[in-house]
C-alpha positions, 0 to 999 in steps of 0.5 A, a space after each residue: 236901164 234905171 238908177 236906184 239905191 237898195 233900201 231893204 230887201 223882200 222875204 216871202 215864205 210863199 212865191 211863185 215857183 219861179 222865184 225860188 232861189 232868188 233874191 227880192 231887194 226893195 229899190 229906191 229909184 233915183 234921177 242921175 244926180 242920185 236924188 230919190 225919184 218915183 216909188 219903191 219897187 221890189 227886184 229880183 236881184 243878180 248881182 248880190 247888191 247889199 243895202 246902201 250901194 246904188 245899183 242899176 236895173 231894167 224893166 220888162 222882158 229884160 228882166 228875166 234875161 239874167 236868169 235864163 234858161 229859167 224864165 223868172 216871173 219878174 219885171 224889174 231885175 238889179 243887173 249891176 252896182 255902180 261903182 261911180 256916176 259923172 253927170 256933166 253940167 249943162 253950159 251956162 246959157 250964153 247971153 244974147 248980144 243987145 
């Protein structure tokens, strides 16, 4: 699973059939400390995350899992919104006795 931040979403008056009844959103992919990371990329959406919330996302066939029985032509798919993230920091590096 990845991060990301919706920053718009998709109209298209032509798609694949397999797409109808599904919202596209455009995602900005983001590292763990919610810094921008990566191209843009267009998900199908099942969750209905809005614009702003930071949301989390898989690849691949995973992708078209939340729309099952119906296979979805899809490779990116938002599966849920993050409520919060914690990242612990790394240890300050202990020095070496001379």
């Amino acid at each position: 699973m990845f991060l990301g931040r919706v920053v718009g979403c998709v109209w298209c008056t032509a798609k694949n059939p397999g797409l109808l009844g599904l919202r596209l959103l455009l995602v900005q992919p983001l590292t763990p400390e919610l810094r921008n990371t990566g191209k843009r990329l267009v998900c199908t959406d099942s969750t209905g995350a809005g614009a702003g919330e930071v949301v989390y996302w898989v690849r691949s066939k995973e992708a078209a899992a939340p729309f099952l029985p119906v296979e979805a032509p899809t490779d990116a798919t938002v599966v849920g919104i993050v409520d919060s993230v914690r990242v612990k920091r790394p240890a300050a590096a202990e020095k070496a006795p001379c």
